[in-house]
Structures are given as C-alpha cells and as structure tokens.
N, C-alpha and C positions, 0 to 999 in steps of 0.2 A: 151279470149277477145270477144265482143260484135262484130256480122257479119259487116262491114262497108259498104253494100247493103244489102238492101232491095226487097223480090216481091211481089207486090199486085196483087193477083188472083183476076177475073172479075169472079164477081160471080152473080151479076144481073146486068143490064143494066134499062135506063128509059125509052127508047123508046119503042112504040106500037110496036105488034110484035115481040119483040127481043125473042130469045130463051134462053136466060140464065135465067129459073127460074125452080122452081120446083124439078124434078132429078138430073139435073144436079148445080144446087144450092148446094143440099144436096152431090153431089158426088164430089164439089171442098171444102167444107167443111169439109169435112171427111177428103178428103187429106189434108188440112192444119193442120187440127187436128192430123193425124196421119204422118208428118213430124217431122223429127226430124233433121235435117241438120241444121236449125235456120233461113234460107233464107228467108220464108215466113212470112213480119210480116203484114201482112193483106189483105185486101179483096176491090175494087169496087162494093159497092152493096147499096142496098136501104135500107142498115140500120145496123143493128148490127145483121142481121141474127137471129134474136129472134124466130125464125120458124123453128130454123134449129135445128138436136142432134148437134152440135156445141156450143150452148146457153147455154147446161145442161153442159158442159164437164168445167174442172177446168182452160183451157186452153183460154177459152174464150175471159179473159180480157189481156190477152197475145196482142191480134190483134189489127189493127185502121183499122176503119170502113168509110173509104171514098166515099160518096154519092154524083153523077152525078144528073143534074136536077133537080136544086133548084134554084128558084125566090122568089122575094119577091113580094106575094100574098094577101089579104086579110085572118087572121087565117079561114083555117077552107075552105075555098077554093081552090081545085086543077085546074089546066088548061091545058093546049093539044095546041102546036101549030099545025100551016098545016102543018110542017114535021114531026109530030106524036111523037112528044118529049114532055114526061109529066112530071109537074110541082110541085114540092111539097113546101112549104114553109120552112124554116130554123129551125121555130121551132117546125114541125110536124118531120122533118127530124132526128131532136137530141131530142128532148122530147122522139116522140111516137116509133120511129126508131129507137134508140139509136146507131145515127151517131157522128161518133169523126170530120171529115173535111170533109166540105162541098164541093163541083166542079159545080161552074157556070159559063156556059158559055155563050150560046143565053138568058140568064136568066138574063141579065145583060141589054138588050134593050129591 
C-alpha cells in the first residue's frame, strides 16, 4: 500500500541569500533520488529542479514540485521585496520551472 505521509525536502528557498542552492540542491536531490523507503514524495524548490542529475533520472516525475514566492506579476517581470523575498510569477513558475503547486504568501498583498 501507498505511504499515508509524505516529506518534502527543501531543496531551494526564494529568499536572497538563502543557502539552499547549488551543492546542496544537488546533494538533497540525490538523496531523494536514491530513497527508496517511498517517504519522500517531493521537494520545496523553485521549480522542478531541471538543473539538477535528478531531471535525467526515471524517477523524476515520481516528485511534486512545490514553489514558495510567487505573486502575481506582470509576465516576464520579477520583484524583491525589502525582506529580500523574491518574486516569480505563476506562470514562469510552472511553464519555465516546471512547478506542480504554487506557496504564496506575502505574495498575496
């Protein structure tokens, strides 16, 4: 039978500054990828990790991809408030991103 929870690894963040990108991106990636428990069914990140060896693995569309810091933008324009939280539109988020569920919150005012 199908796990009855779920963990979504934080694998990027949208804030300036944050440290979840890069090696560490690629190093919670890997480990979901190479899980085999069924706990992990996805990731916090700014997208569907399309950058990541994750992307090429068969295991990929396994995941949901839940994206923090999203407003509604003009297409094609990002924005930065003054607590350094940046903005992506909805659907740079899921077109270019390839995000399954969106997370807005100061995004909203």
């Amino acid at each position: 039978p199908a796990p009855q929870h779920g963990l979504l690894l934080i694998a990027e963040m949208s804030s300036s500054g944050s440290q979840c990108k890069g090696a560490y991106t690629d190093a919670v990636a890997a480990l979901a990828n190479d899980d085999d428990s069924g706990l992990v069914m996805g990731f916090i990140s700014q997208g569907g990790l399309l950058h990541t060896s994750l992307a090429r693995s068969p295991r990929w569309q396994e995941f949901v991809y839940c994206t923090p810091g999203v407003k509604l933008l003009p297409p094609g324009v990002d924005a930065k408030d003054a607590l350094g939280q940046n903005y992506r539109h909805p659907r740079d988020a899921i077109v270019n991103g390839g995000s399954d569920v969106l997370i807005v919150g100061r995004g909203i005012l």
